[in-house]
GUBATOR-167939 format. One record per residue: x, y, z of N, C-alpha, C in turn; residue number from 1. Coordinates in steps of 0.001 Angstrom, whole numbers, plus 500000, padded with zeros to 6 digits. Each point is the difference from the previous one (the first is absolute). Layout:
! GUBATOR-167939
<rec><n_xx>X</n_xx><n_yy>Y</n_yy><n_zz>Z</n_zz><ca_xx>X</ca_xx><ca_yy>Y</ca_yy><ca_zz>Z</ca_zz><c_xx>X</c_xx><c_yy>Y</c_yy><c_zz>Z</c_zz><pos>NUM</pos></rec>
...
END
This chain:
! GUBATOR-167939
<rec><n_xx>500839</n_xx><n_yy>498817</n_yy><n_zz>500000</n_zz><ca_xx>499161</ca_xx><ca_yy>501183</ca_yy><ca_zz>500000</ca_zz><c_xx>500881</c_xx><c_yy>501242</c_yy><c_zz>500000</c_zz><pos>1</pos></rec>
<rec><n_xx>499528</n_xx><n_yy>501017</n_yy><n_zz>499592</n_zz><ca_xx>500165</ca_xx><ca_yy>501240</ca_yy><ca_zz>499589</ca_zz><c_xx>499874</c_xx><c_yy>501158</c_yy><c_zz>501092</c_zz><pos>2</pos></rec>
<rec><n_xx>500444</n_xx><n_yy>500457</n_yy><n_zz>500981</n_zz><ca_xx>499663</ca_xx><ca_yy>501383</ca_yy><ca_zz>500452</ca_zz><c_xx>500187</c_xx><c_yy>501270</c_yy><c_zz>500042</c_zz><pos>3</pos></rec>
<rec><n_xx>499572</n_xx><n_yy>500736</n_yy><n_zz>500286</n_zz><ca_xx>500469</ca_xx><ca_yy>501504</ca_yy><ca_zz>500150</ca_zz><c_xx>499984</c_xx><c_yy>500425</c_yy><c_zz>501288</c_zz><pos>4</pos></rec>
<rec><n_xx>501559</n_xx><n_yy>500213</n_yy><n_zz>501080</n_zz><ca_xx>499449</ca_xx><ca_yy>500324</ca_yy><ca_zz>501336</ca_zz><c_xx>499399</c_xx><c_yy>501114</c_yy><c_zz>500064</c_zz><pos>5</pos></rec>
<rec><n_xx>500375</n_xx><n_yy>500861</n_yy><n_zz>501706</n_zz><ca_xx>499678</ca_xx><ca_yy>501037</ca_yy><ca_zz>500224</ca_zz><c_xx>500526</c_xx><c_yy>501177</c_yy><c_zz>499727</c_zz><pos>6</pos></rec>
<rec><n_xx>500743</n_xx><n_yy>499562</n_yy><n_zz>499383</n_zz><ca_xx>501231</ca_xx><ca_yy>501759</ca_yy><ca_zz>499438</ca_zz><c_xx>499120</c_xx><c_yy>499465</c_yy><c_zz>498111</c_zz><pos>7</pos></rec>
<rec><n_xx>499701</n_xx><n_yy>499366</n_yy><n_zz>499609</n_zz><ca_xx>499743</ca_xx><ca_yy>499838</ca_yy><ca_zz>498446</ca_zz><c_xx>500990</c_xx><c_yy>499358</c_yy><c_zz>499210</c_zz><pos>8</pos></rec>
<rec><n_xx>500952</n_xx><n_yy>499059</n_yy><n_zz>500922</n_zz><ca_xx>501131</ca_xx><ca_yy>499404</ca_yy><ca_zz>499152</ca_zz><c_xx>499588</c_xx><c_yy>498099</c_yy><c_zz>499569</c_zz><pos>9</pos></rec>
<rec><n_xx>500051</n_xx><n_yy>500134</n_yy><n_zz>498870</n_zz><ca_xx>499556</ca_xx><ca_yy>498544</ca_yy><ca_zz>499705</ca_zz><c_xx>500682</c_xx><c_yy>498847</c_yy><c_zz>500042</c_zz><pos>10</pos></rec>
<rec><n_xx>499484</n_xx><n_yy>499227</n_yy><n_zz>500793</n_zz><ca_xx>500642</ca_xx><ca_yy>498609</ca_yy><ca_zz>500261</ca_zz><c_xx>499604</c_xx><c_yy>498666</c_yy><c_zz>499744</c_zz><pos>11</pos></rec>
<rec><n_xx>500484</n_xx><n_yy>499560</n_yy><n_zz>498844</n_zz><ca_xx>500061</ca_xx><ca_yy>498755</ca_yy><ca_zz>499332</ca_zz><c_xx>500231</c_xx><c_yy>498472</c_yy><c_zz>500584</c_zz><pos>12</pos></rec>
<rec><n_xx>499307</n_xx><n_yy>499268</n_yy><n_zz>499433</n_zz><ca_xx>500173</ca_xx><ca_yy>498370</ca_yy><ca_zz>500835</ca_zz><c_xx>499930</c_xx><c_yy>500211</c_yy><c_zz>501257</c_zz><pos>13</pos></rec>
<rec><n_xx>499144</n_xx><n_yy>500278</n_yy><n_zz>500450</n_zz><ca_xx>499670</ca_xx><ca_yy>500262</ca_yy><ca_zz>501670</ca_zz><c_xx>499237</c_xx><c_yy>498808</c_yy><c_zz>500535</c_zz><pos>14</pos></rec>
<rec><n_xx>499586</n_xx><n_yy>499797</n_yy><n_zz>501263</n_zz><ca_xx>499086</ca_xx><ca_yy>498894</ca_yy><ca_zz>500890</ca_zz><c_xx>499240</c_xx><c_yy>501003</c_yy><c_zz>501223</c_zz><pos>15</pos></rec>
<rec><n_xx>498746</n_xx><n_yy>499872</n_yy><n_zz>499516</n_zz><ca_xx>499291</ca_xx><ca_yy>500506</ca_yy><ca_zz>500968</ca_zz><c_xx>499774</c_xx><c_yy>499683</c_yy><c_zz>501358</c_zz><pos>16</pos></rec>
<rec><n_xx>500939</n_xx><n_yy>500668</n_yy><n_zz>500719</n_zz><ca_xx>499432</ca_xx><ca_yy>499782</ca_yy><ca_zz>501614</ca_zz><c_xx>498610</c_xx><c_yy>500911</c_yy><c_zz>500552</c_zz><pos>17</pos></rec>
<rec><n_xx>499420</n_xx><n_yy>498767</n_yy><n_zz>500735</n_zz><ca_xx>498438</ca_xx><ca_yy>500390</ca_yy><ca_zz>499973</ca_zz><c_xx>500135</c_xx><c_yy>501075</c_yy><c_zz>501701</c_zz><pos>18</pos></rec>
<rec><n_xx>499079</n_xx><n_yy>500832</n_yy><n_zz>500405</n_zz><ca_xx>500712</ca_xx><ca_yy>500765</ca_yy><ca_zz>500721</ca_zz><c_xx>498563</c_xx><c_yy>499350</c_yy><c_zz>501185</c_zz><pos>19</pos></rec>
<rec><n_xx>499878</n_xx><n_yy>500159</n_yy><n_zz>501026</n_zz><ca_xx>498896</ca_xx><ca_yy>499934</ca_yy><ca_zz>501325</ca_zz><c_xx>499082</c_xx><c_yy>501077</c_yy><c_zz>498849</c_zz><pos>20</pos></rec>
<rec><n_xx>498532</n_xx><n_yy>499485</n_yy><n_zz>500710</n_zz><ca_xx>498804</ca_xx><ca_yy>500903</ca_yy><ca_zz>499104</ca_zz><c_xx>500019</c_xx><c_yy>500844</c_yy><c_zz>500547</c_zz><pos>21</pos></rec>
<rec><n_xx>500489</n_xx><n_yy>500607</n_yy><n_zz>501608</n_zz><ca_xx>500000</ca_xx><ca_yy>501176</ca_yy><ca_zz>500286</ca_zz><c_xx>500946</c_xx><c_yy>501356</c_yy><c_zz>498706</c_zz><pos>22</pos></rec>
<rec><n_xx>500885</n_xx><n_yy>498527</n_yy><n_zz>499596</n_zz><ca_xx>500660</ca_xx><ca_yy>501591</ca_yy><ca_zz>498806</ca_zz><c_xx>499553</c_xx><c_yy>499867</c_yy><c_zz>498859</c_zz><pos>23</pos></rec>
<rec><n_xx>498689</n_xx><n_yy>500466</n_yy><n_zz>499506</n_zz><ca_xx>499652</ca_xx><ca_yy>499542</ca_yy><ca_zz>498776</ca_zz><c_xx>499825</c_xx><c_yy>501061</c_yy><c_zz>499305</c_zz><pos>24</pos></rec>
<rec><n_xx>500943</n_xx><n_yy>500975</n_yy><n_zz>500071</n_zz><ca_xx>500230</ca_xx><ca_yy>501042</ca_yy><ca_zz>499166</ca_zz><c_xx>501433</c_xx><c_yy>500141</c_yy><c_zz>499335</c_zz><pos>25</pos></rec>
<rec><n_xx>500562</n_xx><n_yy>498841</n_yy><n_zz>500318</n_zz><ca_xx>501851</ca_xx><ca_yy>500014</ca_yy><ca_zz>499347</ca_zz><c_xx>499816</c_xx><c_yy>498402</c_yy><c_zz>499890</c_zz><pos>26</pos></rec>
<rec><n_xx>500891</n_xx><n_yy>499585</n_yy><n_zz>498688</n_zz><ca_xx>500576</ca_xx><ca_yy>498735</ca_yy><ca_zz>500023</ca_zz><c_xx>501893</c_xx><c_yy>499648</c_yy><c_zz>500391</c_zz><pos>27</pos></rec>
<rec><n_xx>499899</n_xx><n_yy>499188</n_yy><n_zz>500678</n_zz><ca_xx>501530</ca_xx><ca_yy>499940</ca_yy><ca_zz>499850</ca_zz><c_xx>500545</c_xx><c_yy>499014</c_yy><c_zz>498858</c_zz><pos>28</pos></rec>
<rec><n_xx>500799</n_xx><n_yy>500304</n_yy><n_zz>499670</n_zz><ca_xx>500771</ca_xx><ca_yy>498755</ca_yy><ca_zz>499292</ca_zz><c_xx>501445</c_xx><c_yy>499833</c_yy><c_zz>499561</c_zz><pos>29</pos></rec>
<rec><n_xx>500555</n_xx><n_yy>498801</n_yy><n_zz>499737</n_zz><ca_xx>501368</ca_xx><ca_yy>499409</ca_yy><ca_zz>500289</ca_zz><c_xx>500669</c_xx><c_yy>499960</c_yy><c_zz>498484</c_zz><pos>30</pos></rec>
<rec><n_xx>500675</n_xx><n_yy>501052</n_yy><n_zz>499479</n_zz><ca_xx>500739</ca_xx><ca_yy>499708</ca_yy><ca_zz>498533</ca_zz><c_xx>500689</c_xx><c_yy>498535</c_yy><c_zz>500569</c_zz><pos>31</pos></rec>
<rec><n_xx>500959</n_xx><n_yy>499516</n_yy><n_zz>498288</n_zz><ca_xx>500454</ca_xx><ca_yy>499002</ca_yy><ca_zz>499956</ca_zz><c_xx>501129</c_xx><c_yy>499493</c_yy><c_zz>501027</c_zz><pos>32</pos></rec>
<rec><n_xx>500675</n_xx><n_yy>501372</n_yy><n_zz>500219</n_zz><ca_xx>501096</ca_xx><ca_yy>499300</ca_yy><ca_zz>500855</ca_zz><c_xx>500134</c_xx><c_yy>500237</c_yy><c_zz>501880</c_zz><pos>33</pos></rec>
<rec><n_xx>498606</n_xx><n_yy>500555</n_yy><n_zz>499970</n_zz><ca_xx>499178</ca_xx><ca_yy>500151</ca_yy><ca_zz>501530</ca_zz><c_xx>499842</c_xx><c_yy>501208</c_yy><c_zz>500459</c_zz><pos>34</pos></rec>
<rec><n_xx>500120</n_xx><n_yy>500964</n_yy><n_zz>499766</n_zz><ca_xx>499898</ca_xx><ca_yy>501426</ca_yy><ca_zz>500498</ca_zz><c_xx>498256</c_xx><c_yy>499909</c_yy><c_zz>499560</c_zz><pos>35</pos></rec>
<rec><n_xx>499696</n_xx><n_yy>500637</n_yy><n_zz>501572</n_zz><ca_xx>498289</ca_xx><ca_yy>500332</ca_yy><ca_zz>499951</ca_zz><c_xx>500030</c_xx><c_yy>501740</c_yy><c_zz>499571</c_zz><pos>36</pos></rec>
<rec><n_xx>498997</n_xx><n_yy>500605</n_yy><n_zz>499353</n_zz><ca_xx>499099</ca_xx><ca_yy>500763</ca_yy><ca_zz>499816</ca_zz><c_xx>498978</c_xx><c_yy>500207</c_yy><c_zz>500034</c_zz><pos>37</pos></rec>
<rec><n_xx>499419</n_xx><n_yy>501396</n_yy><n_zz>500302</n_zz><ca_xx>498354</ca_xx><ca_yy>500072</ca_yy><ca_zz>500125</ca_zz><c_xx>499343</c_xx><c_yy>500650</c_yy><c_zz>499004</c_zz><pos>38</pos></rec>
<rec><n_xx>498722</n_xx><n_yy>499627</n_yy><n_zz>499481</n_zz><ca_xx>499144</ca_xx><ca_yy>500211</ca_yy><ca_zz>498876</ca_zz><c_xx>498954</c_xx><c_yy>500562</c_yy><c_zz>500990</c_zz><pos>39</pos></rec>
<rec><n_xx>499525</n_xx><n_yy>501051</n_yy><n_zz>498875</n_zz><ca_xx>498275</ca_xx><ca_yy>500181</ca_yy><ca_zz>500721</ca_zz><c_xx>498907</c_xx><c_yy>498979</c_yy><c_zz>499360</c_zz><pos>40</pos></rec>
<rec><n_xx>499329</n_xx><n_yy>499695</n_yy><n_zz>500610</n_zz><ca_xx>499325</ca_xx><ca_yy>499296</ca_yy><ca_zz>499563</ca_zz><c_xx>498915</c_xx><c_yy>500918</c_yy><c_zz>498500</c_zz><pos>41</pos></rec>
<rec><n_xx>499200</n_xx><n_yy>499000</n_yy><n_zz>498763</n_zz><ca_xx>499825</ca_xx><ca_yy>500909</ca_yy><ca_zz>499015</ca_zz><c_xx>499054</c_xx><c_yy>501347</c_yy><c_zz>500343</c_zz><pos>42</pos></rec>
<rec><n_xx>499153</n_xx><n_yy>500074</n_yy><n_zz>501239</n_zz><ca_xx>499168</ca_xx><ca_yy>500343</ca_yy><ca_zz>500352</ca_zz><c_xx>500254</c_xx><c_yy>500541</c_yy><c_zz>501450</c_zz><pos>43</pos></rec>
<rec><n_xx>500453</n_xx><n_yy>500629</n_yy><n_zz>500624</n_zz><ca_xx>500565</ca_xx><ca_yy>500106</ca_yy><ca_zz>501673</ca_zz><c_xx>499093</c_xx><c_yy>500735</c_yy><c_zz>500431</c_zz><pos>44</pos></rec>
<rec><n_xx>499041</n_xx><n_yy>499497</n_yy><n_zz>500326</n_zz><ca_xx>498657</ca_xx><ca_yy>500690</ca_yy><ca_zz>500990</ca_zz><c_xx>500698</c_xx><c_yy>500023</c_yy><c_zz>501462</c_zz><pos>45</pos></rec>
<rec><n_xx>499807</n_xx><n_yy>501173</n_yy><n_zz>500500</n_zz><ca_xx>500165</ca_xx><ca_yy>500173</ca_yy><ca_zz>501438</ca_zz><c_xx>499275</c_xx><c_yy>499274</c_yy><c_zz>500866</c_zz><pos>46</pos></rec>
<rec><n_xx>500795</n_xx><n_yy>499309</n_yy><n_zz>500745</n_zz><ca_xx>499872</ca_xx><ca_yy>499095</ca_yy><ca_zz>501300</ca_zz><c_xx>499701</c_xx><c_yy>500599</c_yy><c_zz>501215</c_zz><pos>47</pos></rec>
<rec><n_xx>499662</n_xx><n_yy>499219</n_yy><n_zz>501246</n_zz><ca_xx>499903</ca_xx><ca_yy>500652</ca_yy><ca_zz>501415</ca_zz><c_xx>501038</c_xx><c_yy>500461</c_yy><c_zz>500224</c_zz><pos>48</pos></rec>
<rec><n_xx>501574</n_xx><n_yy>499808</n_yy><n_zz>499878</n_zz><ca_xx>500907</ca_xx><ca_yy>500729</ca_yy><ca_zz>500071</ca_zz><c_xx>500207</c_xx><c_yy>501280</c_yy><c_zz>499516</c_zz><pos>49</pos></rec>
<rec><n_xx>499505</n_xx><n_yy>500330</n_yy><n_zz>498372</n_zz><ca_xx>500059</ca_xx><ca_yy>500951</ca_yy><ca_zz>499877</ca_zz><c_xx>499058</c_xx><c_yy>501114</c_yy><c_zz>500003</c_zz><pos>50</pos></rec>
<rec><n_xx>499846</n_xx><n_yy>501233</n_yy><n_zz>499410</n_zz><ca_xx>498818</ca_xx><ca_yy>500981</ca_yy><ca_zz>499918</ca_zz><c_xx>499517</c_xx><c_yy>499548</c_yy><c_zz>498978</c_zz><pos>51</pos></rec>
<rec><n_xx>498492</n_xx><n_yy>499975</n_yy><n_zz>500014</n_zz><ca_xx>499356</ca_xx><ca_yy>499827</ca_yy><ca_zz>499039</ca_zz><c_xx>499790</c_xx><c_yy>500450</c_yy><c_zz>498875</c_zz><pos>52</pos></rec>
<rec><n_xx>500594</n_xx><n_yy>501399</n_yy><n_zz>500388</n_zz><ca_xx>499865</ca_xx><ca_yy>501067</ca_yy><ca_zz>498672</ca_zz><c_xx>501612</c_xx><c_yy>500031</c_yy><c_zz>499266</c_zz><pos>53</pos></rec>
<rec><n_xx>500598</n_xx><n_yy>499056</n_yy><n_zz>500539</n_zz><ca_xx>501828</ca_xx><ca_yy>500015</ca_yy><ca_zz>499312</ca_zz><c_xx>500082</c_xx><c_yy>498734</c_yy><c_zz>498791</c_zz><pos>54</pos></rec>
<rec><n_xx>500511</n_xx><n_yy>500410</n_yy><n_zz>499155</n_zz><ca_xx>500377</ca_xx><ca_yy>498734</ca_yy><ca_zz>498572</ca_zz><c_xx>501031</c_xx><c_yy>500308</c_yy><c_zz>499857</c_zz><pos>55</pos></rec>
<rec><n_xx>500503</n_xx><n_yy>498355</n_yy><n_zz>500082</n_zz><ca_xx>502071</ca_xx><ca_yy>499732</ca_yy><ca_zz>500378</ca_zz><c_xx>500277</c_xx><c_yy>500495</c_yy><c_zz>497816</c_zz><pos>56</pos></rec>
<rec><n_xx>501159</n_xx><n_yy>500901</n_yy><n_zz>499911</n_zz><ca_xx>500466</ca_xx><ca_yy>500245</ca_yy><ca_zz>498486</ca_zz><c_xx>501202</c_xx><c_yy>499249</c_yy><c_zz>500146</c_zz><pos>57</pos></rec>
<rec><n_xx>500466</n_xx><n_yy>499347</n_yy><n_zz>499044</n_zz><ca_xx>500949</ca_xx><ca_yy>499820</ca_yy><ca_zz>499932</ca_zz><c_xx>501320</c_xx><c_yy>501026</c_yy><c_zz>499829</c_zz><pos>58</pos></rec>
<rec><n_xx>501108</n_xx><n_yy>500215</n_yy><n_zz>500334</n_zz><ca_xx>501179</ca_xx><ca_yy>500516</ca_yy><ca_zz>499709</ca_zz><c_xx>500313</c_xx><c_yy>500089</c_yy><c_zz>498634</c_zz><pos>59</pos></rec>
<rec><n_xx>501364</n_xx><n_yy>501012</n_yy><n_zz>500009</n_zz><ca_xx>501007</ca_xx><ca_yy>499854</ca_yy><ca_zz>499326</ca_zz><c_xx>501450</c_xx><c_yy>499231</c_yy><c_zz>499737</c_zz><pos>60</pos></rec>
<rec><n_xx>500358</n_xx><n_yy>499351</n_yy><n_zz>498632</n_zz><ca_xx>501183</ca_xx><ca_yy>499348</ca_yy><ca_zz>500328</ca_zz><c_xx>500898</c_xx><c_yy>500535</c_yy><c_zz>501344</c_zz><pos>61</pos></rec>
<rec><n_xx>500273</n_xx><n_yy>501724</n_yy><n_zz>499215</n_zz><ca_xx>500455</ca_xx><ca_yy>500708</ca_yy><ca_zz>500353</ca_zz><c_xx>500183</c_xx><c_yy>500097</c_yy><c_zz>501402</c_zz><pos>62</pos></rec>
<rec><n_xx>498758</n_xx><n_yy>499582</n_yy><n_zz>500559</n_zz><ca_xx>499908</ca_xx><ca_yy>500228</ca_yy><ca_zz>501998</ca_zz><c_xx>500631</c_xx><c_yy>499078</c_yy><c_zz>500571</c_zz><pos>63</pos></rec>
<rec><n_xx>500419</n_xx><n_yy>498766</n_yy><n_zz>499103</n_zz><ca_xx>500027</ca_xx><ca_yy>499011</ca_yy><ca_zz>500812</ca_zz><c_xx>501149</c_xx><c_yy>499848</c_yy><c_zz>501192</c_zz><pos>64</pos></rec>
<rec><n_xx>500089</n_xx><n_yy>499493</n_yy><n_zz>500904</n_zz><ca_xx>501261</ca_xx><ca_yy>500657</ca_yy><ca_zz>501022</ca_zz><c_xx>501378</c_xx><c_yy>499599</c_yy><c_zz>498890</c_zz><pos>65</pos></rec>
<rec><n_xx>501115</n_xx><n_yy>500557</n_yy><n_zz>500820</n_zz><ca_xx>501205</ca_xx><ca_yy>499723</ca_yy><ca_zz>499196</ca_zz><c_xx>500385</c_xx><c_yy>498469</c_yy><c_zz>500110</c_zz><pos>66</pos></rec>
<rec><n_xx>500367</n_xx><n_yy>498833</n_yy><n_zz>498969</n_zz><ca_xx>500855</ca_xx><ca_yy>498950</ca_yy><ca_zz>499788</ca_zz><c_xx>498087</c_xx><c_yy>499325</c_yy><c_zz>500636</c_zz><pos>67</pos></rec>
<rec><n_xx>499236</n_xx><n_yy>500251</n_yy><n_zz>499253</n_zz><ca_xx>498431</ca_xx><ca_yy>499485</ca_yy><ca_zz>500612</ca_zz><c_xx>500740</c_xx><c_yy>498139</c_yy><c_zz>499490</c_zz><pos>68</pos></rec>
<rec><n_xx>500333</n_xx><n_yy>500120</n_yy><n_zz>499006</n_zz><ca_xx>500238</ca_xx><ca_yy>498214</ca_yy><ca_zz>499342</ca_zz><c_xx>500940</c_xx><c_yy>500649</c_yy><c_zz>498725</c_zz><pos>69</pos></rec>
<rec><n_xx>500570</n_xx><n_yy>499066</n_yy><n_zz>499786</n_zz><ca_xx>501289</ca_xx><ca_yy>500115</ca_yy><ca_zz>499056</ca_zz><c_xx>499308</c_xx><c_yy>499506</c_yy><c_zz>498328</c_zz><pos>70</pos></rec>
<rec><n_xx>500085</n_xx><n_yy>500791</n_yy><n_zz>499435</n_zz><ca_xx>499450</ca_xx><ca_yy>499189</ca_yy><ca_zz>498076</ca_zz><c_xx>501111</c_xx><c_yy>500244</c_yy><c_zz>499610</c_zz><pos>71</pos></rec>
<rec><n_xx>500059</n_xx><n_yy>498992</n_yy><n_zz>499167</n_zz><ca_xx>501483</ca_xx><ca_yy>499946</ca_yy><ca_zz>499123</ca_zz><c_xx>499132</c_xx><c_yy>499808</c_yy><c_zz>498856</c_zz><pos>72</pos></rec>
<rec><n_xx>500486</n_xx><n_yy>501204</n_yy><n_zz>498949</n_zz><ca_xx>499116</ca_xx><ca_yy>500002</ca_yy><ca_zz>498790</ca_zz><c_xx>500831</c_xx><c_yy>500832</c_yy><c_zz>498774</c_zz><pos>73</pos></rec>
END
């Protein structure tokens, strides 16, 4: 599978780790050689955790912290 995390960087041959239903507004998941990332889920309706009136956006490559994961490309 295919994702796009939370900064908008796409990650190829991935395995979906399924998260507790309490987080059912992000997916996690495991590229090929094990580093996890988080996805929003396609739809991220606000939960009891969050405000009701807030919708999670995704980021920028750009934001992502420094050395977030290494691409060799």
């Amino acid at each position: 599978m295919d994702f796009i995390d939370v900064y908008g960087i796409n990650h190829e041959n991935c395995t979906l780790v399924t998260p507790t239903r309490e987080y059912g507004r992000i997916n996690i998941f495991m590229d090929s050689v094990g580093r996890r990332f988080v996805a929003m889920s396609p739809d991220p309706v606000p939960s009891k955790y969050g405000s009701v009136n807030s919708h999670w956006k995704r980021g920028r490559p750009s934001e992502a912290p420094k050395d977030y994961f290494y691409i060799d490309k």
